[in-house]
N, C-alpha and C positions, 0 to 999 in steps of 0.2 A: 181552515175555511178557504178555497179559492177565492179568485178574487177576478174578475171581468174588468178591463180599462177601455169603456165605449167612451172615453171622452174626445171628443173632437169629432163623433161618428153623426152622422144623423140619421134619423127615421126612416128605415124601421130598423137601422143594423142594431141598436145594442139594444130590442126584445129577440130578435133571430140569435144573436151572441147567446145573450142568456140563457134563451129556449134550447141550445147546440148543446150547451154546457152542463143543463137541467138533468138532460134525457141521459146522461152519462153517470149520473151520481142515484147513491139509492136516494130509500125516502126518509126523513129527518136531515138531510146534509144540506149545509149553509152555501150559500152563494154571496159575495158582498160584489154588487155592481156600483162603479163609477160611470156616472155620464154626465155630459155638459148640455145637452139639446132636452132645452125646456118642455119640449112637447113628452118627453119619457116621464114626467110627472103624472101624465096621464094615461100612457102608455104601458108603464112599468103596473100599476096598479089591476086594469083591463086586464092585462094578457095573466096576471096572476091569479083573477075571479073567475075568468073561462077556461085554464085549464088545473086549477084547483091546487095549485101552488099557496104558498102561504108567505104572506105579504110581512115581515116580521117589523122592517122600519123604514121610512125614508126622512132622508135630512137634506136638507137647502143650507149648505155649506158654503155659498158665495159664488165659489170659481165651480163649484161643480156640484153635482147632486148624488147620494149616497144610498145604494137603498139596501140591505139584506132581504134575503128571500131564501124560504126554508123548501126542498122541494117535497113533492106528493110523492 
């Protein structure tokens, strides 16, 4: 599974990250994104329901937020 480290980045770089990273890999392959900027709670979610991406989990880990995402 790759792995994206958007933490310390802000909005809108780790959906652009992910989305760079997406477009690379076929469909079923994992992406595990780190980021720290709270607003990707809401971001990460959005940008996986408009381009049909699949949202598999997010966690609120303290220092950081976790999310896997399976791509289309």
């Amino acid at each position: 599974m790759d792995q994206i480290d958007a933490r310390h980045l802000l909005c809108p770089l780790p959906v652009l990250r992910l989305r760079k990273a997406l477009m690379a890999l076929p469909s079923g392959a994992q992406v595990e994104l780190l980021a720290t900027d709270r607003a990707s709670w809401l971001d990460i979610p959005h940008f996986c329901a408009q381009s049909g991406h699949r949202l598999m989990s997010a966690e609120d880990l303290g220092p950081h937020l976790r999310y896997i995402i399976e791509s289309a």
